[in-house]
C-alpha positions in Angstrom: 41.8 -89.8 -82.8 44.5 -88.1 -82.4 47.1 -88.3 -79.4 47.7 -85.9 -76.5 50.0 -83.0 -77.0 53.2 -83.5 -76.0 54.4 -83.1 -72.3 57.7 -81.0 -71.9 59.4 -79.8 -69.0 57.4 -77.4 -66.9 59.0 -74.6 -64.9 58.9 -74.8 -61.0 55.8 -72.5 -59.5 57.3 -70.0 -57.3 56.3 -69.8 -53.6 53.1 -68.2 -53.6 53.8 -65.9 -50.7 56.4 -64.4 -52.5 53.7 -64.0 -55.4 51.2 -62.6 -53.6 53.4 -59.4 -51.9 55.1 -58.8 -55.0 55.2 -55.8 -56.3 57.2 -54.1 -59.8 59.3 -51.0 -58.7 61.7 -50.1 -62.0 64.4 -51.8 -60.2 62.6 -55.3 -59.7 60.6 -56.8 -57.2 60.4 -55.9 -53.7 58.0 -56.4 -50.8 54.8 -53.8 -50.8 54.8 -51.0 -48.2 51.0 -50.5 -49.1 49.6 -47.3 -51.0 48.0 -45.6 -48.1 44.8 -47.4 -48.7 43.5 -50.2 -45.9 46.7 -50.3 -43.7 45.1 -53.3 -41.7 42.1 -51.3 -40.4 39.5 -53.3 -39.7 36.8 -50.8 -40.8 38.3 -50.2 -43.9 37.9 -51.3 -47.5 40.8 -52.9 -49.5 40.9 -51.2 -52.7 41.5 -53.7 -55.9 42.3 -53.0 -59.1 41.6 -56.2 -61.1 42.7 -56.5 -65.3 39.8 -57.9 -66.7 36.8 -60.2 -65.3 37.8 -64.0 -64.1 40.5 -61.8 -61.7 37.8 -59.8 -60.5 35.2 -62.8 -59.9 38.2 -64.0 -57.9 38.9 -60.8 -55.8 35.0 -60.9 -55.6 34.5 -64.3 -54.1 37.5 -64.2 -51.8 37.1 -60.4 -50.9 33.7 -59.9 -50.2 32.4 -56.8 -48.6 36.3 -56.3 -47.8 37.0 -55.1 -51.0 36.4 -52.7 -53.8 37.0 -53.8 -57.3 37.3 -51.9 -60.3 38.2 -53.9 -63.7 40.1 -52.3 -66.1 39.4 -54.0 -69.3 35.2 -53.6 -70.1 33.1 -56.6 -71.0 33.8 -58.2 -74.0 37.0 -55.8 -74.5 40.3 -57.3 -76.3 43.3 -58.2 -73.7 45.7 -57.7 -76.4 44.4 -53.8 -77.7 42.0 -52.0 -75.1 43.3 -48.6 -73.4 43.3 -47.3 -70.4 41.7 -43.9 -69.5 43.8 -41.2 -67.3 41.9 -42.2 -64.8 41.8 -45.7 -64.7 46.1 -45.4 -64.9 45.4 -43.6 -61.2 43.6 -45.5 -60.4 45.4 -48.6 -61.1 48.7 -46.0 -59.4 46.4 -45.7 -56.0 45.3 -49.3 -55.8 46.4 -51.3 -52.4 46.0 -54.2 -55.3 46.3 -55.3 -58.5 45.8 -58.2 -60.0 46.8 -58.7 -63.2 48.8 -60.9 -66.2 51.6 -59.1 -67.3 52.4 -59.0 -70.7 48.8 -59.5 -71.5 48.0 -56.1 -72.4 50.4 -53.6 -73.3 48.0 -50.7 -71.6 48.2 -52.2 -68.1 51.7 -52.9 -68.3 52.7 -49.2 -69.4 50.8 -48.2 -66.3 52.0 -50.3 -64.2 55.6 -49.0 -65.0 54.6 -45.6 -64.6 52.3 -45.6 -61.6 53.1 -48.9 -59.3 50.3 -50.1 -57.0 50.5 -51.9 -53.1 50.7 -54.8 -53.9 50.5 -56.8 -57.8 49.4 -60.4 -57.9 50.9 -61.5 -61.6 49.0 -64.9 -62.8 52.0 -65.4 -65.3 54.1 -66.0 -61.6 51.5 -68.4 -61.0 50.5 -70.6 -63.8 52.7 -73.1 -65.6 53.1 -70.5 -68.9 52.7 -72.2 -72.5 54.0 -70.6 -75.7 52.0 -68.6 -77.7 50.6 -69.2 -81.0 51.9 -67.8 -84.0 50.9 -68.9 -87.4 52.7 -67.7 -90.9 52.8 -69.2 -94.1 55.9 -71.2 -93.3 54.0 -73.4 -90.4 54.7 -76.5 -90.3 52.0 -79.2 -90.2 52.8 -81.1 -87.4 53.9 -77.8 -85.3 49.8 -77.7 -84.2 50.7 -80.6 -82.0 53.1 -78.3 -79.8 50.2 -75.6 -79.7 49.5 -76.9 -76.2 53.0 -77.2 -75.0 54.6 -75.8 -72.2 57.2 -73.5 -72.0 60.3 -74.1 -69.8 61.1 -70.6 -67.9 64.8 -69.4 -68.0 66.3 -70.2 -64.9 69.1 -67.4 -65.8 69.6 -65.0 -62.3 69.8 -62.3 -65.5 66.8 -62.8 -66.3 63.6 -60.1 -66.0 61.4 -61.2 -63.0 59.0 -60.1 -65.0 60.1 -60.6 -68.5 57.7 -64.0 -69.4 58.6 -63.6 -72.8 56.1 -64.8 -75.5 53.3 -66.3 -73.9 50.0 -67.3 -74.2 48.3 -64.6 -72.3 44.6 -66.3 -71.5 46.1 -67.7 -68.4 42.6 -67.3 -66.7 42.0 -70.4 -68.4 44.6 -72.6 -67.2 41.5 -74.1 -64.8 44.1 -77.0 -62.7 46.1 -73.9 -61.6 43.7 -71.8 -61.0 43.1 -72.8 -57.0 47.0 -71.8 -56.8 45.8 -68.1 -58.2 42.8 -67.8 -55.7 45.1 -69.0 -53.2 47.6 -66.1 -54.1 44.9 -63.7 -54.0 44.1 -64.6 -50.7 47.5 -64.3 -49.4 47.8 -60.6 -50.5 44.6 -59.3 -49.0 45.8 -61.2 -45.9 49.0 -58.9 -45.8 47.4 -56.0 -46.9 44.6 -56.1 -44.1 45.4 -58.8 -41.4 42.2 -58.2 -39.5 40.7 -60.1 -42.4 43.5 -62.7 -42.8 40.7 -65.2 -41.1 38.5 -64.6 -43.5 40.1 -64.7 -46.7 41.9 -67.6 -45.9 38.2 -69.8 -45.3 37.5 -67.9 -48.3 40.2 -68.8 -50.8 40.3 -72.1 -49.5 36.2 -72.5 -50.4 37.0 -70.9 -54.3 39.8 -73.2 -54.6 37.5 -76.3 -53.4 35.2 -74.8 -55.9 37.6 -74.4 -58.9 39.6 -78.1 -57.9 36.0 -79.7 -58.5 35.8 -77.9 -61.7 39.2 -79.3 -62.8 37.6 -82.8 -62.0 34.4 -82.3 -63.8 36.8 -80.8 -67.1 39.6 -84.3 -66.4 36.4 -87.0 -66.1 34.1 -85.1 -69.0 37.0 -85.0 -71.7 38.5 -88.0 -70.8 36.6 -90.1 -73.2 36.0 -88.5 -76.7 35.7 -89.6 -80.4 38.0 -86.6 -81.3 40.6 -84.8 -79.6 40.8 -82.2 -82.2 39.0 -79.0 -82.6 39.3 -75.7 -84.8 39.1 -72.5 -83.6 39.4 -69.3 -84.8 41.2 -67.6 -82.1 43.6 -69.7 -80.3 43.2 -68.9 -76.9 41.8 -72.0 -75.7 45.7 -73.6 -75.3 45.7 -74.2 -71.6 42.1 -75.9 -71.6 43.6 -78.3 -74.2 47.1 -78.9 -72.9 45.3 -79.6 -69.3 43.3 -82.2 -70.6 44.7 -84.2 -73.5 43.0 -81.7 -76.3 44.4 -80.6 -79.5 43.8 -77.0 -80.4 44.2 -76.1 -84.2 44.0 -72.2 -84.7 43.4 -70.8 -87.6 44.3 -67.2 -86.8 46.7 -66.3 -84.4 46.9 -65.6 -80.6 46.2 -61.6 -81.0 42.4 -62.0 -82.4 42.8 -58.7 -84.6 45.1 -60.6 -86.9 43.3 -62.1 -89.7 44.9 -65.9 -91.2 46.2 -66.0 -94.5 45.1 -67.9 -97.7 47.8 -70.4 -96.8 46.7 -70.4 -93.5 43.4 -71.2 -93.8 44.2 -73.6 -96.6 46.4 -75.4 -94.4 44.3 -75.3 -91.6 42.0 -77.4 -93.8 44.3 -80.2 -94.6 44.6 -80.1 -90.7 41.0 -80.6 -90.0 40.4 -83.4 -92.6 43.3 -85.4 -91.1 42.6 -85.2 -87.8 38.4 -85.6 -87.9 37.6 -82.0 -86.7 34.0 -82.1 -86.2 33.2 -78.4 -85.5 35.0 -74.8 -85.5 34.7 -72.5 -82.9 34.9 -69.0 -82.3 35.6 -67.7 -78.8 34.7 -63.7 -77.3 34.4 -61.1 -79.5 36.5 -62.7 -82.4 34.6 -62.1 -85.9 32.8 -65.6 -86.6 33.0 -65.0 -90.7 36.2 -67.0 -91.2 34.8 -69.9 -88.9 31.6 -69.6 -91.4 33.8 -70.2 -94.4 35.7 -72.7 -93.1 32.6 -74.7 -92.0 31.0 -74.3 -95.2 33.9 -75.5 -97.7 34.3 -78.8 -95.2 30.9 -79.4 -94.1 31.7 -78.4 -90.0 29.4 -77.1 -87.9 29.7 -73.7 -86.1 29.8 -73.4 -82.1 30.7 -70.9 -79.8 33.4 -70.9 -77.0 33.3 -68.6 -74.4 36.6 -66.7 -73.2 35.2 -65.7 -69.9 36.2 -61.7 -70.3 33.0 -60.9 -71.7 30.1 -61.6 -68.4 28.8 -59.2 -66.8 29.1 -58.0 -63.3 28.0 -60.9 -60.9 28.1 -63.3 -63.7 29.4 -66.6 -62.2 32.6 -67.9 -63.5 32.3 -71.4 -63.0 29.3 -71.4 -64.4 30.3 -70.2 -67.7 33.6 -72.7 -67.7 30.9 -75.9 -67.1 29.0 -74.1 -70.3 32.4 -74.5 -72.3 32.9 -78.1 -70.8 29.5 -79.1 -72.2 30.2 -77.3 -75.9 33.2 -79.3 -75.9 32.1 -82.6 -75.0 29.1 -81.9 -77.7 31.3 -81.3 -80.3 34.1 -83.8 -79.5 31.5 -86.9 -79.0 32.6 -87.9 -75.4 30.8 -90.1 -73.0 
């Protein structure tokens, strides 16, 4: 069995007021003045513009009949390629929120440079950020152990406020830190429309109770395993396995369009027979063939992870992470 990642330092979370009224101007960051949409009317609806599904299942549960979603990237769409219609970049412009990652998708961003909501919630404020995974043919072997890593934030005064760098973008599934997203959320619809401040404060407060007991059920379910180590096709499962003691192995990289090399997936072999690997997944809409191959020439089994981006309208969210936690504690053998 092989040991937990390795803990490095972890940036300080910012306040999460400050997170939650932030908004991107060309400038920098200053408080939102609102987009003309709910002004604090009682009656009306606060209009949220959400990047792709676990934010809107957020907005959703802490929103209720408050607010009106609209999610950019379609089920099952790629973070790191889809596009962004003419009118979805208005809309997005004309939103009173947005919640988003930034430096996620390179669509979202563009338009949020161009046409600047209310208010933008970034997760990547939020969430403790970990390096993202890049595989050549000149990885190391023992550089998969720092594949759940964390990555210490520039304190520089110089530096972008939003500039995270190179990041794993799946911070949805950074589950622990998740409460301190809903949380954020709740915050900006509170300034946005304080008539319903009440309301989404019970209701943030009940999500985050929710998502804190999921955290639980992920820390006592993983905590005794016959492997730590799993393969995976698309490596986007870091902050699930840097949470919880896990080691993640990709065999591709972190954009799932980019197909590993011959010396990748050879190396990615010697990997899996020294650490035990059990089973290969393949998360969202990444092309299963090359965990087929791999499974075949060492004798794994197949299994499916799910990335959360691909459920369908009213599809809930915990429900899907507590499908992952039992795939993993299948294939990992834990009690």
């Amino acid at each position: 069995m092989s040991a937990p990642p390795r803990s490095s330092s972890h940036r300080p979370l910012r306040r999460l007021a400050a997170v939650a009224i932030a908004t991107t101007v060309a400038a920098g960051t200053l408080t939102a003045c609102g987009s003309g949409g709910s002004g604090g009317s009682g009656d009306a609806t606060v209009n949220v513009v959400t990047e792709l599904y676990p934010f809107t299942w957020l907005v959703e549960e802490i929103g209720g009949d408050r607010v009106d979603v609209t999610q950019l990237m379609p089920p099952g769409g790629e973070i790191h390629s889809f596009e962004l219609s003419p009118r979805q970049v208005d809309q997005l412009g004309r939103a009173d929120l947005a919640v988003v990652t930034r430096g996620a998708a390179a669509a979202v961003d563009d338009a949020l440079a161009e046409n600047t909501p209310g208010v933008v919630v970034d997760v990547a404020d939020i969430v403790t950020l970990l390096p993202a995974v890049a595989h050549d043919d000149e990885h190391d072997e023992d550089e998969h152990e720092g594949e759940g890593e964390a990555d210490e934030h520039d304190g520089d005064a110089d530096h972008d406020e939003h500039d995270h760098g190179d990041f794993d973008t799946h911070t949805w599934l950074a589950i622990p830190e998740l409460p301190k997203v809903a949380e954020a959320i709740g915050a900006a619809l509170a300034e946005i429309d304080p008539d319903g401040a009440a309301e989404y404060e019970a209701s943030a407060a009940a999500v985050s109770t929710r998502l804190a007991e999921l955290d639980t059920a992920y820390r006592d379910g993983l905590a005794s395993c016959s492997s730590t180590a799993f393969l995976i096709t698309h490596p986007s499962f870091g902050y699930v396995a840097n949470a919880y003691g896990l080691e993640q192995i990709g065999i591709g990289g972190i954009d799932s369009e980019t197909e590993p090399s011959p010396a990748r997936i050879a190396e990615v072999s010697k990997i899996a027979v020294a650490e035990g690997a059990t089973v290969v997944f393949f998360p969202g809409t990444s092309n299963p063939k090359v965990a087929d191959v791999l499974a075949e020439d060492l004798g794994l089994r197949v299994d499916h992870l799910d990335e959360l981006t691909a459920a369908e309208p009213g599809t809930d969210l915990v429900g899907l992470a507590e499908d992952n936690l039992a795939t993993l504690r299948d294939a990992l053998g834990c009690s």
